[in-house]
PyMOL Python script that loads the backbone (N, CA, C, O; Angstrom):
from pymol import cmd

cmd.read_pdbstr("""\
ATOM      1  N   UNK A   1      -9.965 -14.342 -19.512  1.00  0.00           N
ATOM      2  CA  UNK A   1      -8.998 -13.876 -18.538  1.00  0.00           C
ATOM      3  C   UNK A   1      -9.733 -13.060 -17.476  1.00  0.00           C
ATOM      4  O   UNK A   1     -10.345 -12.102 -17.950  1.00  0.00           O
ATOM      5  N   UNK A   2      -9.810 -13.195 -16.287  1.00  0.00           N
ATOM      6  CA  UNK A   2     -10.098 -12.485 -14.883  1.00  0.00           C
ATOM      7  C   UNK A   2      -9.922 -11.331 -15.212  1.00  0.00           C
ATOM      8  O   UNK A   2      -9.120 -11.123 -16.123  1.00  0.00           O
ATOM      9  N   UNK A   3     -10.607 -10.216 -14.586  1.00  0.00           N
ATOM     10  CA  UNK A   3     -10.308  -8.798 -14.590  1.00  0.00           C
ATOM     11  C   UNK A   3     -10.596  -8.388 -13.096  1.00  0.00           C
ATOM     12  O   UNK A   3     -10.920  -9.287 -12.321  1.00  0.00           O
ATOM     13  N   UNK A   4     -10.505  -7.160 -12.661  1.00  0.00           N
ATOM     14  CA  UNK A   4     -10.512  -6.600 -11.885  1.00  0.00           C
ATOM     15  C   UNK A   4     -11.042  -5.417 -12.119  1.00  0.00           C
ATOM     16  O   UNK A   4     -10.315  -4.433 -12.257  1.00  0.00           O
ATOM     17  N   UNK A   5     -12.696  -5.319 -12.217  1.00  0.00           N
ATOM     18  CA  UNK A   5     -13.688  -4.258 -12.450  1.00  0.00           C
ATOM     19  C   UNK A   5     -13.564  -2.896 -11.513  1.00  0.00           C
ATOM     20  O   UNK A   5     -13.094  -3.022 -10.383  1.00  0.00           O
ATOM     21  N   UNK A   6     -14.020  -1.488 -12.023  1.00  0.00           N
ATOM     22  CA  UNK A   6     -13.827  -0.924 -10.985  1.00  0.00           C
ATOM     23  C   UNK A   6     -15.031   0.346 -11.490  1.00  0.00           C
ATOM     24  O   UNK A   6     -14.819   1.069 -12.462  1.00  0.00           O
ATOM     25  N   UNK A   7     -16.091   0.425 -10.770  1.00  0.00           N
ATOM     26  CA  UNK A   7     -17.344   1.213 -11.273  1.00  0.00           C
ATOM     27  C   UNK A   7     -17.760   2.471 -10.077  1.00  0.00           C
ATOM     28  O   UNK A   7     -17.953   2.451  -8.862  1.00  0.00           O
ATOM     29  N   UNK A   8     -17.777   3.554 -11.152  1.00  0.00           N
ATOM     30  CA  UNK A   8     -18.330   4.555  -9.975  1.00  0.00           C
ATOM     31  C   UNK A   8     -19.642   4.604  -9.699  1.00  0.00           C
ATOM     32  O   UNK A   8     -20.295   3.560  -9.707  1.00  0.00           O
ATOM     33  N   UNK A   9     -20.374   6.126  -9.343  1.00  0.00           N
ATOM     34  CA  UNK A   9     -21.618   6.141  -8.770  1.00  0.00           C
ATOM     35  C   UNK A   9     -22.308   6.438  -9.706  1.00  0.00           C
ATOM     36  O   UNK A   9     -23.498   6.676  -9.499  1.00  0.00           O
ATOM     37  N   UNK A  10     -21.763   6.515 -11.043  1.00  0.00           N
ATOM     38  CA  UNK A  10     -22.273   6.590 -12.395  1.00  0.00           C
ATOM     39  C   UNK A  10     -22.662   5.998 -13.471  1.00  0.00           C
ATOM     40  O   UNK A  10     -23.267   6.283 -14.505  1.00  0.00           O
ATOM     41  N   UNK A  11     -22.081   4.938 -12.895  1.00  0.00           N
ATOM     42  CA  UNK A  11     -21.989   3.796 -13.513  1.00  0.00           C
ATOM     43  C   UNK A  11     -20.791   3.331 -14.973  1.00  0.00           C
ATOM     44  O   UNK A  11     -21.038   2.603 -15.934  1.00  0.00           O
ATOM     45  N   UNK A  12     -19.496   4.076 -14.636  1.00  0.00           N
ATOM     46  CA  UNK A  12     -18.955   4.081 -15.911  1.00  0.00           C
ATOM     47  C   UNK A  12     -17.930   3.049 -15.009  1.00  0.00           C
ATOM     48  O   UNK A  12     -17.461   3.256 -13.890  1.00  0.00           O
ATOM     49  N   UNK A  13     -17.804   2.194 -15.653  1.00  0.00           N
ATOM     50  CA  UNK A  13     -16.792   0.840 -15.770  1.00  0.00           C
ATOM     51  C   UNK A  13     -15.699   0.884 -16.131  1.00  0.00           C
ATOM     52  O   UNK A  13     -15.572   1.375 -17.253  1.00  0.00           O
ATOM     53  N   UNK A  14     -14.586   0.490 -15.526  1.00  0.00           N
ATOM     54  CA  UNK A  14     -13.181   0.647 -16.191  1.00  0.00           C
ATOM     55  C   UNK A  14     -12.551  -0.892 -15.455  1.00  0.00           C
ATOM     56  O   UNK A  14     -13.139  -1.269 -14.441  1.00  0.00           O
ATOM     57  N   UNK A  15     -11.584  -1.594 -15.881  1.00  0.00           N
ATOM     58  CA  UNK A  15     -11.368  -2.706 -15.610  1.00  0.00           C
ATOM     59  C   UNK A  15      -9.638  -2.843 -16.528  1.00  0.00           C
ATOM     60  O   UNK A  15      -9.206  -2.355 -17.572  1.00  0.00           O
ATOM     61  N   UNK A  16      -8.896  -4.021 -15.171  1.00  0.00           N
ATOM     62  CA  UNK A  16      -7.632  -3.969 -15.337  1.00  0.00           C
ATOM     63  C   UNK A  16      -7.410  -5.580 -15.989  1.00  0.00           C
ATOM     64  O   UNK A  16      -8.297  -6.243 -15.451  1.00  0.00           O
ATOM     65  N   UNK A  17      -6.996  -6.050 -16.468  1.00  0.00           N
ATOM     66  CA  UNK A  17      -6.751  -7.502 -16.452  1.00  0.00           C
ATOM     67  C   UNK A  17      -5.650  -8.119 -15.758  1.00  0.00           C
ATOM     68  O   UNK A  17      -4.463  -7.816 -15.881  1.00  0.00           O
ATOM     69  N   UNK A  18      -6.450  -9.567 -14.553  1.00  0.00           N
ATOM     70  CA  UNK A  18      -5.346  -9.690 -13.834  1.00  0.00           C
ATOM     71  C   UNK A  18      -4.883 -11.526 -14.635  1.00  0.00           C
ATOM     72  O   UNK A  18      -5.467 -12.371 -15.313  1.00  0.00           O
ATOM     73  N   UNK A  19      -3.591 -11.358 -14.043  1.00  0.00           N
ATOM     74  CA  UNK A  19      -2.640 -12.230 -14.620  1.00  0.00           C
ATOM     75  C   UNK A  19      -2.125 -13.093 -13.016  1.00  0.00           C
ATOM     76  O   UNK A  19      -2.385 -12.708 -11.876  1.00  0.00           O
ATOM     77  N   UNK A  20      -1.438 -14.177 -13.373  1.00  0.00           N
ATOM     78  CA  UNK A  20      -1.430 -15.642 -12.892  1.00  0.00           C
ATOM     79  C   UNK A  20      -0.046 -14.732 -11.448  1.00  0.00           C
ATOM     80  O   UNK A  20       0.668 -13.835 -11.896  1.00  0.00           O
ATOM     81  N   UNK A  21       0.054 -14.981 -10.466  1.00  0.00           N
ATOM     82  CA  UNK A  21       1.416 -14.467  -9.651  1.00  0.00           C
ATOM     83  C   UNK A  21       2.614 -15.150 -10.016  1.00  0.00           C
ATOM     84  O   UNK A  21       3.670 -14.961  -9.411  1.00  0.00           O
ATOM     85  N   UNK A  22       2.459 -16.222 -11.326  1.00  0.00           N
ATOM     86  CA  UNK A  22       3.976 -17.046 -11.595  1.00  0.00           C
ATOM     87  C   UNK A  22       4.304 -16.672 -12.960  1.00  0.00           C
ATOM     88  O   UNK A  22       5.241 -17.122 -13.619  1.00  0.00           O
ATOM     89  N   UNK A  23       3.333 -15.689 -13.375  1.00  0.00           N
ATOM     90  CA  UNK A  23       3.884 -15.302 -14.835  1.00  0.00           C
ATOM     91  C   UNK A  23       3.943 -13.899 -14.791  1.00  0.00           C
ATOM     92  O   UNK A  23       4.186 -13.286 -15.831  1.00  0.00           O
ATOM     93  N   UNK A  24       3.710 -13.169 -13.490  1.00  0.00           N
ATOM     94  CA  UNK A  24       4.042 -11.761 -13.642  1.00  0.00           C
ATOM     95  C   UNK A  24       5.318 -11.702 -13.448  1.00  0.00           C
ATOM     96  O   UNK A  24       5.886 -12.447 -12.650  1.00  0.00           O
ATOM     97  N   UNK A  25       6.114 -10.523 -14.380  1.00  0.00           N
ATOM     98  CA  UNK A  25       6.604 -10.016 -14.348  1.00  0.00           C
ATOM     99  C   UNK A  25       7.327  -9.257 -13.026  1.00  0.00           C
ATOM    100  O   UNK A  25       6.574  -8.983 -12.092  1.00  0.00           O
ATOM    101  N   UNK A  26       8.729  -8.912 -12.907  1.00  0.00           N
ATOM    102  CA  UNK A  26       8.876  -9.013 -10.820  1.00  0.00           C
ATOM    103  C   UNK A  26       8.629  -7.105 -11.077  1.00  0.00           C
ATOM    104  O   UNK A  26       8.745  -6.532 -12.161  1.00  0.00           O
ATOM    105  N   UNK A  27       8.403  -6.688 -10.227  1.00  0.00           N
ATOM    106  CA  UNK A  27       7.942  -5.213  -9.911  1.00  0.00           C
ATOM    107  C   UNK A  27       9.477  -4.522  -9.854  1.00  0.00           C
ATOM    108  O   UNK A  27      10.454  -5.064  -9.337  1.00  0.00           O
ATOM    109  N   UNK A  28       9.469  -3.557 -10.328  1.00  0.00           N
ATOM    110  CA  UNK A  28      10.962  -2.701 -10.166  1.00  0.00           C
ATOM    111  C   UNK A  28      10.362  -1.836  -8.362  1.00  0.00           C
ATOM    112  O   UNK A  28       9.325  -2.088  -7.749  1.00  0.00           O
ATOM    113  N   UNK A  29      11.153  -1.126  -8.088  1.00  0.00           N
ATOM    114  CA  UNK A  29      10.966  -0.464  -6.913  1.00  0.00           C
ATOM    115  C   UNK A  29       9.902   0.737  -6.727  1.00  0.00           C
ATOM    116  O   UNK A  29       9.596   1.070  -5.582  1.00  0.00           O
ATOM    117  N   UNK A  30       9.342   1.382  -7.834  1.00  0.00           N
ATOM    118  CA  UNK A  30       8.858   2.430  -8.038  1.00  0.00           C
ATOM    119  C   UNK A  30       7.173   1.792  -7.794  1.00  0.00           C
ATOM    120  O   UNK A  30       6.255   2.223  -7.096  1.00  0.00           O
ATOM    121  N   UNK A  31       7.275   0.496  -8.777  1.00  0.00           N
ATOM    122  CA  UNK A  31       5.976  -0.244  -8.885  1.00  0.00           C
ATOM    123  C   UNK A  31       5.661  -0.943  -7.700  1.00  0.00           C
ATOM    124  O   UNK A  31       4.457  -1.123  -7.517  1.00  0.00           O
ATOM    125  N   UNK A  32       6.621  -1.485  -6.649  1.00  0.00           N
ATOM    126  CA  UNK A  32       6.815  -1.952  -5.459  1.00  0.00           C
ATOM    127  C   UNK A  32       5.695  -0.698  -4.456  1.00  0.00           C
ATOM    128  O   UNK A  32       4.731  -1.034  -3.769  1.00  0.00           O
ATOM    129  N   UNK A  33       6.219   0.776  -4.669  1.00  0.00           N
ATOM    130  CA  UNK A  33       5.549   1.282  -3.907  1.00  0.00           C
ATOM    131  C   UNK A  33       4.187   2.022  -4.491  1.00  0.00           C
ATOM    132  O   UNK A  33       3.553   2.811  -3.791  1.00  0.00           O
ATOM    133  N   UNK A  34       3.839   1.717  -5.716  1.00  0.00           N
ATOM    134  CA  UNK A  34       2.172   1.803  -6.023  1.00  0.00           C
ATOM    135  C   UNK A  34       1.536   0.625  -5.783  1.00  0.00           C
ATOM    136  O   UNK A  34       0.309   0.557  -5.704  1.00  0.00           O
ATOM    137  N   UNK A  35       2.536  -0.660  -5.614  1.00  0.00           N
ATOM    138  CA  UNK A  35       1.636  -2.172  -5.226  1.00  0.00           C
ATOM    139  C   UNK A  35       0.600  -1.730  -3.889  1.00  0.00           C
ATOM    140  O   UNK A  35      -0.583  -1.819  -3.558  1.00  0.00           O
ATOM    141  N   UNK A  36       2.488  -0.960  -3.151  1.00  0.00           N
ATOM    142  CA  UNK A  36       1.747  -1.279  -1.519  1.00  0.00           C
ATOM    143  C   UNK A  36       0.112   0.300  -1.401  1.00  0.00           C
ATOM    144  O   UNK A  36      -0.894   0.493  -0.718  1.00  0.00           O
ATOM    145  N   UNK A  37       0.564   0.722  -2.105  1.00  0.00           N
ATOM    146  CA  UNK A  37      -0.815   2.288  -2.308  1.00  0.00           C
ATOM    147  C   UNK A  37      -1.838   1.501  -2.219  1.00  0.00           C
ATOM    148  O   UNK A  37      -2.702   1.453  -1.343  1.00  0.00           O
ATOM    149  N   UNK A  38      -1.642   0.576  -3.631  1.00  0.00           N
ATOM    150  CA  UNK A  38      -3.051  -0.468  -4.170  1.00  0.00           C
ATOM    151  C   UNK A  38      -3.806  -1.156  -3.379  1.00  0.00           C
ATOM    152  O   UNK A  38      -5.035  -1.184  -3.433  1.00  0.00           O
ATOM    153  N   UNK A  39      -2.909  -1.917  -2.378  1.00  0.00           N
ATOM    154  CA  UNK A  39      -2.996  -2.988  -1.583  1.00  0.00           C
ATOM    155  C   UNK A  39      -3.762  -2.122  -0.757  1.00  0.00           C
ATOM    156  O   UNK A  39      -4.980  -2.131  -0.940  1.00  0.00           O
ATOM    157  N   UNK A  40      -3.274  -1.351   0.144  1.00  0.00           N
ATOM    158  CA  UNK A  40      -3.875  -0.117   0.905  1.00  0.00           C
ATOM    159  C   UNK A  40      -5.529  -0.132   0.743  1.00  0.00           C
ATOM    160  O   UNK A  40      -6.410  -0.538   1.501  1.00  0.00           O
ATOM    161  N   UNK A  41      -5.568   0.470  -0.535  1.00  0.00           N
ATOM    162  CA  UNK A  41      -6.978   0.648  -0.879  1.00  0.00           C
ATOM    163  C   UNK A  41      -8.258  -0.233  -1.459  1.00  0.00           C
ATOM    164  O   UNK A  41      -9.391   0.241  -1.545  1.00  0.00           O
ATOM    165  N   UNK A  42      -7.941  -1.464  -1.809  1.00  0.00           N
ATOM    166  CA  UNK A  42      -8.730  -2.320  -2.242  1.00  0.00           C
ATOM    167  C   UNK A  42      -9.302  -2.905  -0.579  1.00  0.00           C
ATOM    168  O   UNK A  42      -8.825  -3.126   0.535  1.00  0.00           O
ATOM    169  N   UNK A  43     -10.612  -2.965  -1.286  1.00  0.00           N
ATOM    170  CA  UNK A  43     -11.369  -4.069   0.361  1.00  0.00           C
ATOM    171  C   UNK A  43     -10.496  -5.435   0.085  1.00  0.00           C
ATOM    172  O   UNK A  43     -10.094  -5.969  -0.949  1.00  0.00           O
ATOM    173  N   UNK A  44     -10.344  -5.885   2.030  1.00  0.00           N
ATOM    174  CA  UNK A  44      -9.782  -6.833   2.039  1.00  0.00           C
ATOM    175  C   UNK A  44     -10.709  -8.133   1.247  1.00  0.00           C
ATOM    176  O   UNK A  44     -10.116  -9.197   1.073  1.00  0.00           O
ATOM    177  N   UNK A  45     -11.903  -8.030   0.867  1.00  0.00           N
ATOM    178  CA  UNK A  45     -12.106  -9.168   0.041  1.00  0.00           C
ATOM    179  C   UNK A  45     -11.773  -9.565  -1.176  1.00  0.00           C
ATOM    180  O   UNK A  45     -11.860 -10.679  -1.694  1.00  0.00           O
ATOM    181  N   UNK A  46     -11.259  -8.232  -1.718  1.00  0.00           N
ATOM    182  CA  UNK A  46     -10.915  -8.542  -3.040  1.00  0.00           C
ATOM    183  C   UNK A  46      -9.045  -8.587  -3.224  1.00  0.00           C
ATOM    184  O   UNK A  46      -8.618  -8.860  -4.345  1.00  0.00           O
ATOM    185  N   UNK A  47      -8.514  -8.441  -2.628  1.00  0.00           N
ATOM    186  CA  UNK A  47      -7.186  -8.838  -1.934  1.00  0.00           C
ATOM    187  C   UNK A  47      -7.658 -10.289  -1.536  1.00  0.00           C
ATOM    188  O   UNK A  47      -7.116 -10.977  -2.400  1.00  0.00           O
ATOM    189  N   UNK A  48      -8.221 -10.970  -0.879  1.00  0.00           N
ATOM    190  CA  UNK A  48      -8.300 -12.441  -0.689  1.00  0.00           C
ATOM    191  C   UNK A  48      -9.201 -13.205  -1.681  1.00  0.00           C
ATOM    192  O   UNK A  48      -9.220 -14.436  -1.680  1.00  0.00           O
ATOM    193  N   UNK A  49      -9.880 -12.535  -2.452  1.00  0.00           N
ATOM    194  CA  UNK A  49     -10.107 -13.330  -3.489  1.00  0.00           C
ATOM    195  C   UNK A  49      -8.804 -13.414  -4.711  1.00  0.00           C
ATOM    196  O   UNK A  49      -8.806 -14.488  -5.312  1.00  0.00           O
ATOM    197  N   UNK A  50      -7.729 -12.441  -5.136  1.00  0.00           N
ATOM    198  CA  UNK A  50      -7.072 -12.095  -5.854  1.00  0.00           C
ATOM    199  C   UNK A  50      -5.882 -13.308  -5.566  1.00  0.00           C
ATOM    200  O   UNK A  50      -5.329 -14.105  -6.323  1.00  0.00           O
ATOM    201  N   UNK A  51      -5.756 -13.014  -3.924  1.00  0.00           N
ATOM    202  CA  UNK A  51      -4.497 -14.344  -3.697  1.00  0.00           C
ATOM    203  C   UNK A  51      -5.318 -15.482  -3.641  1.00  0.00           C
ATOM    204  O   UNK A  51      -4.537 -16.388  -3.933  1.00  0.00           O
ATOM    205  N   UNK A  52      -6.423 -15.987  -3.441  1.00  0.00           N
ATOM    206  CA  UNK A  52      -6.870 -17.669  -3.292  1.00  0.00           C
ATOM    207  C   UNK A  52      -6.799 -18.020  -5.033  1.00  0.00           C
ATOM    208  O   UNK A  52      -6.528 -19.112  -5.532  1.00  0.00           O
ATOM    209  N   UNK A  53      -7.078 -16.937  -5.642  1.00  0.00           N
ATOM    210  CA  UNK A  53      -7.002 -17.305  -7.028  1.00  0.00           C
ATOM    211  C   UNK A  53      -5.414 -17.156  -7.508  1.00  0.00           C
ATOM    212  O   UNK A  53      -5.326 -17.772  -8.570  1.00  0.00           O
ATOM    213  N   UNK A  54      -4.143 -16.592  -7.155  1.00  0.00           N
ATOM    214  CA  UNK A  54      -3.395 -16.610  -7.256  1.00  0.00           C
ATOM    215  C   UNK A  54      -2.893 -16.269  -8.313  1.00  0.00           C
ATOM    216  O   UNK A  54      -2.109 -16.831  -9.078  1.00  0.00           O
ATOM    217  N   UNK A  55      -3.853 -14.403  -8.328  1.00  0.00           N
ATOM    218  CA  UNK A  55      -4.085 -13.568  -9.463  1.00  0.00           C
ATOM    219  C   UNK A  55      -3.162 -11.881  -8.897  1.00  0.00           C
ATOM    220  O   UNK A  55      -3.190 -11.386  -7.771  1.00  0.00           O
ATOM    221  N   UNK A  56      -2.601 -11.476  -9.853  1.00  0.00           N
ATOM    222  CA  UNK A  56      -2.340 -10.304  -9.244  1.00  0.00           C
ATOM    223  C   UNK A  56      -2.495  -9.228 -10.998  1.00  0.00           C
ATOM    224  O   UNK A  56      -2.503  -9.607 -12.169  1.00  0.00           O
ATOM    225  N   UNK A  57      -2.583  -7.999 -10.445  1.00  0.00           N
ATOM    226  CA  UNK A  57      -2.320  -6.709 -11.670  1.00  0.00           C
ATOM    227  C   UNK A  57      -1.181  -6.596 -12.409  1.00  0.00           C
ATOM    228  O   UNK A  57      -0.270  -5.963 -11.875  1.00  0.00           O
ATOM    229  N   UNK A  58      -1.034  -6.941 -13.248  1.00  0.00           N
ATOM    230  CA  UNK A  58       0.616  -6.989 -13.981  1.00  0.00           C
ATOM    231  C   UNK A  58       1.167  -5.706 -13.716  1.00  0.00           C
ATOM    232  O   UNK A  58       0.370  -4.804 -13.974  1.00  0.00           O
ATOM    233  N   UNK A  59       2.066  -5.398 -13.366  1.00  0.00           N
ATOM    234  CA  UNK A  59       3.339  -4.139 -12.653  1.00  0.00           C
ATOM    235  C   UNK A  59       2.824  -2.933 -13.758  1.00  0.00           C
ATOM    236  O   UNK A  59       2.224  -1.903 -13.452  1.00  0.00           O
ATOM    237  N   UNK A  60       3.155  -3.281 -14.863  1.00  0.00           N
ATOM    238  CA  UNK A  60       3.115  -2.101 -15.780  1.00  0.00           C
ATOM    239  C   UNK A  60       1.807  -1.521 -16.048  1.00  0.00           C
ATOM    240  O   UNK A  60       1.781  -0.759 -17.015  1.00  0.00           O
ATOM    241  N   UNK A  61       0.345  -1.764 -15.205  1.00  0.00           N
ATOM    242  CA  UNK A  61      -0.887  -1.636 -15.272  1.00  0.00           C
ATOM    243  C   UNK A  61      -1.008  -0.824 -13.410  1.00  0.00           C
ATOM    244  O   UNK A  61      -1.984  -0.203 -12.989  1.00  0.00           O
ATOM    245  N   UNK A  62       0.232  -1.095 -12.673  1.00  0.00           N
ATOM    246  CA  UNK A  62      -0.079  -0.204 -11.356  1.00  0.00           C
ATOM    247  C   UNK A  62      -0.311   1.107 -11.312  1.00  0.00           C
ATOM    248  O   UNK A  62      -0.929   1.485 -10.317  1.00  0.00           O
ATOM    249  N   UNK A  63       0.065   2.082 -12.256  1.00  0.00           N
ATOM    250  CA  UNK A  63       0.350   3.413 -11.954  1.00  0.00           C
ATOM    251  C   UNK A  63      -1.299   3.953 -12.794  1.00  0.00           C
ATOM    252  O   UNK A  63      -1.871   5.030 -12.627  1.00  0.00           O
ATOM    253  N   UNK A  64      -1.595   3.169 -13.400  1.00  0.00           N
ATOM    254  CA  UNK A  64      -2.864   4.129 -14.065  1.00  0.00           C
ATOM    255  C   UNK A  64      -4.146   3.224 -13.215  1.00  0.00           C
ATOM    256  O   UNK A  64      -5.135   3.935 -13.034  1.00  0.00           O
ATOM    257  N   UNK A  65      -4.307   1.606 -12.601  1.00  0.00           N
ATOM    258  CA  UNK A  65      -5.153   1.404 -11.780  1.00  0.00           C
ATOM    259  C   UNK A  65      -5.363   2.140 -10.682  1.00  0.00           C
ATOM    260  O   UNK A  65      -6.471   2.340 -10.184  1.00  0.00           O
ATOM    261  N   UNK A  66      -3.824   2.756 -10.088  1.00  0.00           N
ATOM    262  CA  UNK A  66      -3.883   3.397  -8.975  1.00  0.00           C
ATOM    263  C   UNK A  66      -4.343   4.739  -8.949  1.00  0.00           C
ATOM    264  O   UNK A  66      -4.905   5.460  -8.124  1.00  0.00           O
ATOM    265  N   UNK A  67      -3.916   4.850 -10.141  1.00  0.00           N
ATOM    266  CA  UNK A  67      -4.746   6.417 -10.511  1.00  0.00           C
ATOM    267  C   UNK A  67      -6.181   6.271 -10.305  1.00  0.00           C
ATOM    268  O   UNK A  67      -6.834   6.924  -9.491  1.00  0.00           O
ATOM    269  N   UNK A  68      -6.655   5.335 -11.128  1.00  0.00           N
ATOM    270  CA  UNK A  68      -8.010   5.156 -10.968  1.00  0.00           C
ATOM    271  C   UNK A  68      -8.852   4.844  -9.314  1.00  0.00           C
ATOM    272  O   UNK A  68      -9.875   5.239  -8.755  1.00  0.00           O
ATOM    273  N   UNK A  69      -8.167   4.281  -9.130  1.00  0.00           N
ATOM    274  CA  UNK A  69      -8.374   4.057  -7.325  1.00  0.00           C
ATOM    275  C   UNK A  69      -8.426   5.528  -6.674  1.00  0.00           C
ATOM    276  O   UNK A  69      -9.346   5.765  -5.890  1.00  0.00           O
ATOM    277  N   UNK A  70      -7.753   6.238  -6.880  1.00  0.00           N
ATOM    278  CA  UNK A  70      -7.629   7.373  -6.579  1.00  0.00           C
ATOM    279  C   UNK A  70      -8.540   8.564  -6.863  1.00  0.00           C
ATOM    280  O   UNK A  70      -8.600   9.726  -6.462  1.00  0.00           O
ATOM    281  N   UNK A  71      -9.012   8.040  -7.452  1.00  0.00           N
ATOM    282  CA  UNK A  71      -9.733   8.964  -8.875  1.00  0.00           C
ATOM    283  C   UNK A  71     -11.817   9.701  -7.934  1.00  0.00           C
ATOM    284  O   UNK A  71     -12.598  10.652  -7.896  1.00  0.00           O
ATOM    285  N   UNK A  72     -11.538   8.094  -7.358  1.00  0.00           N
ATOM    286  CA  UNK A  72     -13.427   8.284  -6.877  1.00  0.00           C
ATOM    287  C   UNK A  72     -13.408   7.450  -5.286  1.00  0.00           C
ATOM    288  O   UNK A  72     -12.984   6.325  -5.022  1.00  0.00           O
ATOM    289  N   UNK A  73     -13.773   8.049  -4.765  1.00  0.00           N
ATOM    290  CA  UNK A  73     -13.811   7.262  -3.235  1.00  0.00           C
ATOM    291  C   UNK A  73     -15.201   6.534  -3.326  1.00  0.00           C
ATOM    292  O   UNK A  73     -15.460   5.808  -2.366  1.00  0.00           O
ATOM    293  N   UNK A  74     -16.016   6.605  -4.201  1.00  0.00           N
ATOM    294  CA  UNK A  74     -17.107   5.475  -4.180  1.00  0.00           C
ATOM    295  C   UNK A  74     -17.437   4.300  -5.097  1.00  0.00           C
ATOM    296  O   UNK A  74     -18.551   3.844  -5.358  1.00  0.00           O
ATOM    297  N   UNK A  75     -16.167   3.880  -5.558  1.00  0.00           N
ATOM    298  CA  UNK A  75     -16.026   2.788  -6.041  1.00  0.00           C
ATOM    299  C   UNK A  75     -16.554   1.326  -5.603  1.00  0.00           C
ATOM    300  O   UNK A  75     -16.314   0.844  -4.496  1.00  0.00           O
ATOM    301  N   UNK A  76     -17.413   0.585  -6.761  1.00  0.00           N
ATOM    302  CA  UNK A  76     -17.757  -0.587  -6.459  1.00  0.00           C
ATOM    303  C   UNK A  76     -17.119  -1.321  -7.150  1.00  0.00           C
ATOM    304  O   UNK A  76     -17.621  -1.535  -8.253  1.00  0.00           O
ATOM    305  N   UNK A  77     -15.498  -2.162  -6.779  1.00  0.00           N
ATOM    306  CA  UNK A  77     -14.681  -3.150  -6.684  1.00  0.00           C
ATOM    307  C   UNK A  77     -15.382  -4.410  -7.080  1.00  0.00           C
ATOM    308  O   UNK A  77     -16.506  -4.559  -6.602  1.00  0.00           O
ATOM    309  N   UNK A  78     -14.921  -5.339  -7.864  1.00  0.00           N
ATOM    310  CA  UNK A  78     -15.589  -6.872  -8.513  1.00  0.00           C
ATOM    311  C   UNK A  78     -14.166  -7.176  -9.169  1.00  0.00           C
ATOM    312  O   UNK A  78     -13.225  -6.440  -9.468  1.00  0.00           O
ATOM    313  N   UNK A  79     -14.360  -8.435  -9.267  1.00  0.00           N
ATOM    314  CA  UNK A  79     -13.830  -9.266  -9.651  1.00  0.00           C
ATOM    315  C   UNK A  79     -14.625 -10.488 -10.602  1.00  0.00           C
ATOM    316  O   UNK A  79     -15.413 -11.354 -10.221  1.00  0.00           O
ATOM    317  N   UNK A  80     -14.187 -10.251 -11.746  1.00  0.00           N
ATOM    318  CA  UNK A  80     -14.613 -11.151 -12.846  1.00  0.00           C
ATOM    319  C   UNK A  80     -14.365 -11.676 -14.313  1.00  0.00           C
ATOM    320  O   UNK A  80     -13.218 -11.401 -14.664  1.00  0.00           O
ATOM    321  N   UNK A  81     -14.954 -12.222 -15.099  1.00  0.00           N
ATOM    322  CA  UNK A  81     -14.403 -12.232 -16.419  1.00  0.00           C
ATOM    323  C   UNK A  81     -14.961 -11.458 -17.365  1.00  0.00           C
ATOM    324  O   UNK A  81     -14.502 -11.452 -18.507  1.00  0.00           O
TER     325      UNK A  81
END
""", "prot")
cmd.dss("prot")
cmd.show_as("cartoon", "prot")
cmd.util.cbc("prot")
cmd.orient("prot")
C-alpha cells in the first residue's frame, strides 16, 4: 500500500497510508477543513502525484498528519511504498 512519508532534519520518519479516492470514506466538515490546511502545505508535486495516482489520506488520519505537517517546517515529503 502507498504511503505518504514525511522526514525531518533528523532524520526521524513518520508516514501516513494513502488509500484509493473511490474507497475513501466522504470527509465530515471538520475534516473538510484540515483537508484544505493539508492541501495548503504539501508541495504541489506531491498533490499531483497523489491525484495522477488517484490516492488520497483517509479523513480519520487528517488531524494527526496535519499535526505533523505542522510540527517541522523542514520537512522532506515522498511518496512511496
Amino acid at each position: 500500500m502507498p504511503k505518504i512519508f514525511l522526514t525531518n532534519s533528523k532524520g526521524k520518519r513518520r508516514s501516513v497510508d494513502l488509500v484509493s479516492l473511490s474507497s475513501s470514506q466522504r470527509p465530515n466538515e471538520i475534516q473538510l477543513r484540515e483537508l484544505d490546511q493539508i492541501n495548503r502545505r504539501l508541495p504541489p508535486n506531491i498533490l499531483e502525484q497523489m491525484s495522477a495516482k488517484g490516492l488520497t489520506i483517509p479523513p480519520r488520519d487528517f488531524g494527526l498528519f496535519l499535526s505533523r505537517l505542522k510540527a517541522a517546517d523542514d520537512l522532506d515529503i515522498s511518496i512511496g511504498d
